[in-house]
C-alpha positions, 0 to 999 in steps of 0.5 A: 462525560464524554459517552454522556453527550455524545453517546458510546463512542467506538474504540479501534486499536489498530494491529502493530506492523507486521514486520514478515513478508507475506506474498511476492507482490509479482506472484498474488498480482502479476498484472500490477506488478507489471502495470507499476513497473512499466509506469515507472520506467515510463517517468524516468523512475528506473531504479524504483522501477528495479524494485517491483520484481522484489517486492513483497506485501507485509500489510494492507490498510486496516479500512478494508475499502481500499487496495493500499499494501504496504511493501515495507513494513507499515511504519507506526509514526509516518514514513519519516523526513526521508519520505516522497509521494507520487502519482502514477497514471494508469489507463484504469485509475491512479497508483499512489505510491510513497517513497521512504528512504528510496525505496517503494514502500505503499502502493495505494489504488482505490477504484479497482475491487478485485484488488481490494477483496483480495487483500481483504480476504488475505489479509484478514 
């Protein structure tokens, strides 16, 4: 009834999670890395900071316009009551980050399309 009135309505099923590491982060985008890492220290946030050299990228956001990767396996329901979100100000835009459990999980930027048309064509 519903396709009657508003005519065909599309369906996306998203993918599960993917629960492999695929790239270092330090490796594919040695400049980020960096650029988070020293933004980290910079408010007092040292021990997320510690986590950057390590991180891998399991995912990226399904919306293709965007640089959202996910260095924990993307979660289905939410980060859960553990998580926290922060901005980070860089000089070229705003890092978004979510913190599950106390460690970095998803790092967002929006504004940089080098970024974004890598994790597209990598992560297909």
């Amino acid at each position: 009834m519903l396709g009657e009135i508003f005519g065909e309505i599309e369906t996306t099923v998203q993918a599960p999670p993917n629960t492999t590491p695929l790239f270092r982060l330090a490796d594919v985008m040695p400049d980020f890395a960096e650029e988070v890492h020293r933004l980290l220290v910079e408010i007092g946030e040292s021990a997320l900071a510690g986590q950057v050299p390590h991180l891998w990228i399991y995912d990226r956001c399904p919306c293709g316009g965007c640089a959202t990767m996910y260095v924990q396996p993307r979660p289905e329901n939410g980060f859960g009551p553990t998580h926290r979100g922060m901005t980070l100000d860089s000089e070229k835009d705003a890092i978004y980050i979510d913190v599950a459990g106390g460690k970095l999980a998803c790092l967002e930027v929006l504004d940089r399309t080098e970024m974004t048309e890598w994790l597209v064509a990598s992560l297909p």
